[in-house]
N, C-alpha and C positions, 0 to 999 in steps of 0.2 A: 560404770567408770571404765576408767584404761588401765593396762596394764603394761603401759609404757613404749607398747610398738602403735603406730597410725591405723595399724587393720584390726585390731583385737578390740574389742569392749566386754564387760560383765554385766550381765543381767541377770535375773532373778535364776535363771538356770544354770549361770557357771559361764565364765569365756569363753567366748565364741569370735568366731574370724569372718572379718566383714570382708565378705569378697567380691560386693558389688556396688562400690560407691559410686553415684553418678558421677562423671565428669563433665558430660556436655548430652540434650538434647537437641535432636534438628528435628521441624514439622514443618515441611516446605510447602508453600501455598501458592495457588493459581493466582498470577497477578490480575486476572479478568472475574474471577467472581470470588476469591479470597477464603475460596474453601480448602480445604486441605487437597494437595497436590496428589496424583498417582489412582490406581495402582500401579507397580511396574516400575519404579524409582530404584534407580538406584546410588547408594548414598554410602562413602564410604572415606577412610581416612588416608594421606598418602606416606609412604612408608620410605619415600624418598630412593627410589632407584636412580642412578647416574643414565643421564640423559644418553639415548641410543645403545642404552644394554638392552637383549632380550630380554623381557618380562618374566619370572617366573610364575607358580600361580597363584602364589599369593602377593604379586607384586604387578605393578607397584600400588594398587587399592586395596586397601584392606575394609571388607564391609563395615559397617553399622550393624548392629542387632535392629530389625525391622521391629517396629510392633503396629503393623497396619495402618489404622489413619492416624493415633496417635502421634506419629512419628519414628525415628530413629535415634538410638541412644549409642556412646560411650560411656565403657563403665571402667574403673578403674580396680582392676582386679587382678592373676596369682599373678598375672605375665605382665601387668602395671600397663602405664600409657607412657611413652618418651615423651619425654620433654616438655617445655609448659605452654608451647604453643602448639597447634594443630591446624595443619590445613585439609578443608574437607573440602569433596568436590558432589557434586548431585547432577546425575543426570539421566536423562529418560531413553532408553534404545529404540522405544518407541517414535523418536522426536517429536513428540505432543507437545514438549516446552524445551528453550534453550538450555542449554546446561549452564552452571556457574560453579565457582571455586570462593573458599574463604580461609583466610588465615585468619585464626583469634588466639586468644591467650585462655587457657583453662584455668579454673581454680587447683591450685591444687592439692594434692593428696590430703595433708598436712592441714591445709586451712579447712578442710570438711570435717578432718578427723578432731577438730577443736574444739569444734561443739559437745563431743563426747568425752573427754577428757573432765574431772573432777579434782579440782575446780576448772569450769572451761577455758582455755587458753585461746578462744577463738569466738566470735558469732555464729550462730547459725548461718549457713547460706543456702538458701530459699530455692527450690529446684526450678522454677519460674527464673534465676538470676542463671541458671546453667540453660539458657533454652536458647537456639539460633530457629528465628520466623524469615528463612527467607522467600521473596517473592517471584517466581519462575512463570516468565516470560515465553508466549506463547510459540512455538515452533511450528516445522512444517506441515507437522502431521497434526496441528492441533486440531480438535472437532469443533468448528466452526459452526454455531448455530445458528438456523436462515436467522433471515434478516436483521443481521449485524453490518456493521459498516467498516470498512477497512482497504487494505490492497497489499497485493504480494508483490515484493521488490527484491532488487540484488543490487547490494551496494559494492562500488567497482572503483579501484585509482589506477589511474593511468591504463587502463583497459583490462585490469584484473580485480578476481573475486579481494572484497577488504574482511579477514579470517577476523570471528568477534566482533562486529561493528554491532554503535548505537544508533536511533533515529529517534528523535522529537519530533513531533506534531504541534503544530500551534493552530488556530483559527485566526477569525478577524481581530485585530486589535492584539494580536498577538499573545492571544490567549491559549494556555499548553491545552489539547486536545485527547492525547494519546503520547504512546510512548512504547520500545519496542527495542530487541536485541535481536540480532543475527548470530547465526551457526557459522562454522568453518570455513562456508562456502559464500559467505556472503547474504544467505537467502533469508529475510524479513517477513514475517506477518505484520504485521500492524493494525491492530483493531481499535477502531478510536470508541473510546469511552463517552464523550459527551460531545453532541453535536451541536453545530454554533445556532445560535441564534439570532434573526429567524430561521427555523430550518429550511433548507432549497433543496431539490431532486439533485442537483448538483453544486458543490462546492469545492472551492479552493482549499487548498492547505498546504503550506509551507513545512518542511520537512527541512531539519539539521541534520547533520553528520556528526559521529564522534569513533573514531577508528585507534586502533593500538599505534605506536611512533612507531615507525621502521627503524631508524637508530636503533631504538633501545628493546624489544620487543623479541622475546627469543625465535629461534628461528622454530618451525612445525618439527615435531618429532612424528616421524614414519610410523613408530610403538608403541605410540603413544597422543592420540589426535588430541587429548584434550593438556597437554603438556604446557603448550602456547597461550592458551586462556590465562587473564589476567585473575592471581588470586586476590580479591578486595579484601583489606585490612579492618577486622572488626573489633571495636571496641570493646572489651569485658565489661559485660551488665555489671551494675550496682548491684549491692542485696536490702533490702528487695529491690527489685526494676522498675527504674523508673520509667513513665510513656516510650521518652525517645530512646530508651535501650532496646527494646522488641518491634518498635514501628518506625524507622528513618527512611532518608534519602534512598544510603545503602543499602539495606536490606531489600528494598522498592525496587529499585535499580534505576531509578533516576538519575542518581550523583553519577558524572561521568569520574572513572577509575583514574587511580595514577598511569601515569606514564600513557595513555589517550591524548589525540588532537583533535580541537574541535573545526568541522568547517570553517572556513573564511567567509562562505553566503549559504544562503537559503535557495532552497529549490521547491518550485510551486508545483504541485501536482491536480487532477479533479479529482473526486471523490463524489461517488454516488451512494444517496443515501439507502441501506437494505442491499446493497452489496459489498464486496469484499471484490474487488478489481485485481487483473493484471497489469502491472506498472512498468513502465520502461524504466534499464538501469539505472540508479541513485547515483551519480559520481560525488565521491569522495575528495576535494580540492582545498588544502590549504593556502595562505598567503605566502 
């Protein structure tokens, strides 16, 4: 039972102080073969420093506790967690995979500590309903295995690099092929997942745009590159989780983000099959 504070419980040996309640797991996965992402990730919370301060060094990312392929946890412990939402960012120094950002809403403190309370004053919540799966999209440095199919691009408006851009693949008949995010600089992998059929040594594919609005879109911070990346807004899992709580759109990174424009047309490129091509720039052109 409790003893009237959220962090204490009594067990068969006497009150004891719960100093590590989960608040959120992240196990970030390879969007190409849906294994767990890494090693070398790094994944951490933002602590909210004012844009163009120097950094200090625990600012402005405060780590995760790693626990290897499992993933990364917040736990809610003596120094608590602010606030009930959180935004985490993941990303690789490696540049194996693009980086990404997420805001979501925790459970919290209070509603985990309800379960333990006598009589409970809450449901249990399911540590499967505290987990973020998301899917990280291959980068420059990703290890490309022969004979995969793909092509490296830089997506460019009005003759410069577009910081964050998406690209869709489609086949004949308009079929989604592939799918793929850009770094800072504009630079694209694209590895297409399923080839059209019938298969040809060469083939067409249509390629979208989906770029951050200049309007709205904050401007690069110098101390911070990843400052400017759009954070997507996550829905809090149910308990327990249902499918689309741990497997959507967003998580995929399919769903293009708020505040993104999508191309006005299509741009056709070739594509050879058992290769991974150098592609001339993607221009980025709305209406």
């Amino acid at each position: 039972m409790t003893d009237g504070s959220d962090h204490r419980i009594t067990v068969e040996a006497g009150v004891v102080d719960v100093l590590h309640r989960l608040a959120l797991a992240v196990r970030p996965l390879d969007a190409r073969t849906r294994a767990p992402a890494g090693p070398g990730l790094r994944v951490g919370r933002e602590t909210g420093r004012a844009p163009g301060r120097r950094p200090r060094p625990d600012d402005p990312i405060r780590p995760l506790e790693s626990h290897g392929a499992t993933g990364f946890v917040l736990r809610y412990g003596t120094a608590g967690v602010l606030g009930k939402t959180v935004t985490v960012r993941v990303d690789d120094p490696a540049r194996r995979w693009v980086p990404r950002r997420f805001s979501l809403p925790l459970w919290t403190r209070a509603e985990l500590a309800g379960a333990d309370a006598r009589p409970p004053t809450a449901a249990h919540v399911r540590a499967d309903a505290r987990l973020l799966l998301p899917w990280l999209l291959p980068g420059p440095s990703y290890p490309v295995p022969q004979g995969l199919t793909g092509m490296r691009l830089r997506v460019i408006r009005a003759g410069e690099p577009v910081r964050w851009p998406r690209v869709d693949a489609y086949g004949r008949g308009g079929v989604p092929i592939g799918w793929a995010h850009g770094d800072e600089h504009g630079q694209v992998l694209l590895l297409i997942d399923r080839l059209p059929y019938p298969v040809e040594s060469r083939f067409p594919v249509a390629l979208r745009t989906h770029a951050p609005d200049l309007a709205t879109a904050p401007p690069p911070d110098p101390l911070d590159p990843l400052a400017d990346l759009v954070a997507e807004a996550v829905t809090r899992s149910a308990s327990p989780p249902r499918p689309q709580d741990l497997d959507n759109g967003l998580l995929r990174g399919t769903d293009v983000p708020a505040g993104y424009h999508t191309a006005s047309a299509y741009t056709v490129r070739t594509l050879a099959v058992g290769q991974v091509v150098h592609a001339d720039d993607l221009p980025h052109t709305t209406a």
